[in-house]
N, C-alpha and C positions, 0 to 999 in steps of 0.2 A: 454552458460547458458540456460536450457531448464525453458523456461516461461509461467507459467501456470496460467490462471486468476481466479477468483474468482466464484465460483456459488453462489447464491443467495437463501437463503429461507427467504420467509417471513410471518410474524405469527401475522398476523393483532388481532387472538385471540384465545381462546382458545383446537378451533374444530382445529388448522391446527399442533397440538405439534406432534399428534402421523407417521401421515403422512411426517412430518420432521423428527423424529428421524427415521426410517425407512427407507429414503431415505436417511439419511447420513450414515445409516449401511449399507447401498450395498456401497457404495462410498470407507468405508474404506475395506470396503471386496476385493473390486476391486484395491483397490493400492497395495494388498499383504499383509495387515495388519492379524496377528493369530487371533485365537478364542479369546485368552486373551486380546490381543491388541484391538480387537473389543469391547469387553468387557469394557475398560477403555477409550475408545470414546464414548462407550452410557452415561458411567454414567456425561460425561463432558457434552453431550447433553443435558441429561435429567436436569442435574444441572441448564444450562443456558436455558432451555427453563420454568423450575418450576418460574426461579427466573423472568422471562419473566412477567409471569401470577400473579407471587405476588404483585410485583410494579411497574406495568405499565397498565394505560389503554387502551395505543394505539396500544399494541403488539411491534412487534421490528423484527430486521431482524438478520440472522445469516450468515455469510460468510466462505465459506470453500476453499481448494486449496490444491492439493500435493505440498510439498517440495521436488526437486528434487527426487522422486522415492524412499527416505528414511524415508519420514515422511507427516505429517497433518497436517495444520494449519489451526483454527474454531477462527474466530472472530465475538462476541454477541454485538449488536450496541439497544440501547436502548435510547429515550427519554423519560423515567422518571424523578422522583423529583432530582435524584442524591443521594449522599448521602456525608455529611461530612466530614467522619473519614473510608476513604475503608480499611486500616490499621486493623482497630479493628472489621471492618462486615466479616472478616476472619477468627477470632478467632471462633473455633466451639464452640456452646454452646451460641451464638451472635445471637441474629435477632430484627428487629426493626418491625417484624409484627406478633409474636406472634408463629414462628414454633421454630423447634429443633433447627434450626441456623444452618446448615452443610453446606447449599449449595456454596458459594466463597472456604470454605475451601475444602472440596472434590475436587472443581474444579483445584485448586493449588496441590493437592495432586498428584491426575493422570496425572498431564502434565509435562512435562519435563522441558517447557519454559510458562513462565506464568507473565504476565503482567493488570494491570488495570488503567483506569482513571476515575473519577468519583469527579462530582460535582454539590454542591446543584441548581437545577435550570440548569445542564445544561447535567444531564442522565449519563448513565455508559457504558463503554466500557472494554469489557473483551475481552484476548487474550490469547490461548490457543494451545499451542504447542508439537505434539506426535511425537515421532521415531522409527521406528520399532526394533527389534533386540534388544542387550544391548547397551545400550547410555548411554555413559560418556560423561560428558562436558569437554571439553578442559581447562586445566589449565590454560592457558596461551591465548591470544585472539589473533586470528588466523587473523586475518582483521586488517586494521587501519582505516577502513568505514563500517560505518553501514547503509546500503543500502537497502528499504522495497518501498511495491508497494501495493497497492489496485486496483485492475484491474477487471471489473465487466462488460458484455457486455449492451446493452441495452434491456432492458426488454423485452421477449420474443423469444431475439435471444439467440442460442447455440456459435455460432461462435463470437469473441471477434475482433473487426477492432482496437483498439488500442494495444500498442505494448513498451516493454523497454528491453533494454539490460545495463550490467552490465561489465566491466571487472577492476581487480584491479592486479595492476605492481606495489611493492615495498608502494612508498610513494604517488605513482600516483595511481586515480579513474575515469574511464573512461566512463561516461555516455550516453547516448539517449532517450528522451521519444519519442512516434509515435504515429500516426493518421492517420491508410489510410483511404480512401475517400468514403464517407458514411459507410458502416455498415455492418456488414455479412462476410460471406466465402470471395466473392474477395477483402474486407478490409483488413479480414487477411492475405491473402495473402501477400498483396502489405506491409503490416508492418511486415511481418515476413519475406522479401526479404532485406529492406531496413534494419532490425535488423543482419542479416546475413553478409551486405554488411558493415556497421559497424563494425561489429566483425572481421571481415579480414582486419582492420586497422583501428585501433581507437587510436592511438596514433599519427597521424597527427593533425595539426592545427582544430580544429571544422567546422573554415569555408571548411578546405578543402577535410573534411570528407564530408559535407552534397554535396559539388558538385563532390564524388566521389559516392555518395548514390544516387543522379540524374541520375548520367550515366549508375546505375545498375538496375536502378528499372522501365526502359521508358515500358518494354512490359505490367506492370501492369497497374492499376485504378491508379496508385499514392499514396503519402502520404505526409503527413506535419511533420516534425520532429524537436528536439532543440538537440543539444549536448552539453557539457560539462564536461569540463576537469579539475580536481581540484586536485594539485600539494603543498604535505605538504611540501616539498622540499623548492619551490620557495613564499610558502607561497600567494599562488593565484589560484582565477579558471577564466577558461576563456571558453566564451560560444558561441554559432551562433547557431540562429535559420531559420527557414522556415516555414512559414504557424501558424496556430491559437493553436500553444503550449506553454502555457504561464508559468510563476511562479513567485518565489519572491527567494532571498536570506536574509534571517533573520539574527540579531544580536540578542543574548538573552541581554537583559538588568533584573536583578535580578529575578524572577518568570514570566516574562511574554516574550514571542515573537512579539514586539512591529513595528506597519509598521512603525514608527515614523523613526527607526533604519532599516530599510527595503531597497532592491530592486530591482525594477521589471524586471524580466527579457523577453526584447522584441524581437521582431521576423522581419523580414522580410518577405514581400507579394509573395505567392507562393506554387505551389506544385510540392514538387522533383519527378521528373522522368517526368513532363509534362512540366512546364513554372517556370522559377527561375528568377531573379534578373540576370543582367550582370555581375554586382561586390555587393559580401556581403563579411563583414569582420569580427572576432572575435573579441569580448570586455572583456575586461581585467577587474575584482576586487580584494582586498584584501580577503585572507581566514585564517582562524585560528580554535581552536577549538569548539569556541564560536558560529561557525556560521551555518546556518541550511538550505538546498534547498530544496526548494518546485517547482516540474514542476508537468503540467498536461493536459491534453488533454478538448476539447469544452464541456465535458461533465458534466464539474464544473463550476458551477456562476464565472461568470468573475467578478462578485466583493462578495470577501467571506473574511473573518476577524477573526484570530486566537487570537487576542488579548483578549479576555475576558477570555479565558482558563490558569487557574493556574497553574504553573509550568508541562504544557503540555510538554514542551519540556524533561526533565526529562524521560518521558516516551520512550516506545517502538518505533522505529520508525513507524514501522507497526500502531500502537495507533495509531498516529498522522495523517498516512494517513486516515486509516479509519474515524476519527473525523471530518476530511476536506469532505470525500465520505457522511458520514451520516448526517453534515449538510447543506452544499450547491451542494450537486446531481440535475443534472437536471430530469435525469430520463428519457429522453428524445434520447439516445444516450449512446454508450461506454462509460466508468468512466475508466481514467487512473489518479490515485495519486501516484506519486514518491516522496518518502523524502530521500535525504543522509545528512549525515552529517560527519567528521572525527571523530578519537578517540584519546585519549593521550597515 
């Protein structure tokens, strides 16, 4: 799975729009995107950086990422008022400040894959999905997991120290989030050894993946990492961690993902390929489809709260992550947000 994180712009106001869509027109120029394909990422830019500047005072940020070498993914994070009924600010000919109303609909028009959340008092997030060439969607859902990541280095740096892999057998999802040890190129490194060393067996026990991930990654800086393994089969995931990668496993209880129904997923003291525990074991829960994980790396408040957000879960997993990235970031450090969840 080639892993690619997220760049960052950010549009504190209205002097920084043109210099952003600009720089995300060489971005797609560079992935191999046509004249025309370029063409229908400005207008998605333009869309989301207008609707930036119409309601919001504090500007907003915009997140971009290649998908696998086949396409683009732009996600617009904004604290404004929110809004209602995003259902009906779609409709063209809609605006609640007085223009033509195009801009959500255009947005949904030129993308492939298109997603939003939005709520009064709690700002909007738009998700925005291109492919090159002719895209059809798949009739039929190719996954039994929907697996999404928000991956964003620490401000200023190019190189990204956090790290996840991905692999899916039948009914089984095989997961990793990472954290090598501080920040920068040898961070990467050391998470993109121990994602590799994953991927060459990630079908063993979790515990016994991270201390075959110890044994592979001693010449780097290190990293801290959680695995888990979630089995529609056996109806269970079972998890082992190392070091400061934390999460939560969710029960939805009617509109809301409630901690009440929550649990936390803990780690043991340590960083693989340097000093580990003598004995760490996997822990075993109940899974179904009802149910929703969240890992992430130090670069998220270690106490952050999904609960107020209205039938959040609903959404894109991708949404979800970024909600969790746009409102408890430290800012301070790599952001890794991983959400999976199964499918019926």
């Amino acid at each position: 799975m080639d892993v690619k994180h997220h760049q960052s712009f950010l549009l504190p106001d209205r002097t920084y729009a043109n210099i952003v869509k600009r720089d995300i027109t060489r971005i797609a120029e560079s992935y191999g995107f046509s004249p025309a394909e370029v063409g229908r990422v400005n207008i998605v830019v333009s869309e989301m950086v207008s609707n930036l500047q119409k309601h919001t005072t504090q500007g907003g940020e915009i997140l971009i990422k290649q998908l696998d070498k086949t396409g683009i993914e732009i996600i617009c994070l904004d604290n404004g008022p929110g809004m209602a009924d995003a259902i009906r600010t779609m409709e063209d000919g809609y605006s609640s400040v007085g223009t033509a109303g195009e801009g959500l609909g255009a947005i949904k028009r030129q993308s492939h894959e298109f997603d939003i959340f939005s709520q009064l008092g709690a700002g909007t997030i738009l998700l925005s999905r291109m492919f090159k060439g002719h895209y059809k969607p798949s009739p039929m859902p190719k996954s039994r997991y929907e697996v999404a990541a928000v991956m964003v280095p620490k401000p200023g740096e190019f190189a990204c120290g956090d790290n996840y892999a991905m692999l899916e057998r039948g009914n089984d999802c095989y997961l990793i989030a990472l954290d090598g040890l501080g920040h920068g190129p040898n961070a990467q490194e050391a998470s993109t050894e121990a994602a590799n060393a994953f991927l060459s067996q990630p079908s063993q026990d979790p515990a016994a993946v991270l201390r075959h991930i110890h044994g592979s990654i001693r010449r780097t800086r290190g990293s801290v990492g959680t695995v888990a393994h979630i089995s529609l089969g056996k109806k269970q995931i079972s998890f082992c961690g190392v070091g400061n990668i934390a999460g939560k496993i969710f029960s939805v209880e009617g509109p809301y993902l409630t901690n009440a129904l929550s649990r936390n997923i803990m780690a043991y003291n340590g960083i693989l390929g340097h000093n580990v525990p003598s004995s760490f074991s996997t822990q075993i829960d109940t899974w179904n489809n009802s149910k929703l994980l969240v890992l992430h790396s130090d670069g998220l408040k270690s106490r952050w709260d999904i609960s107020k957000y209205t039938n959040l879960h609903r959404r894109d997993a991708s949404i979800i992550a970024a909600l969790l990235y746009r409102d408890f970031c430290r800012q301070t450090d790599d952001t890794l947000v991983l959400v999976a969840r199964s499918k019926a």
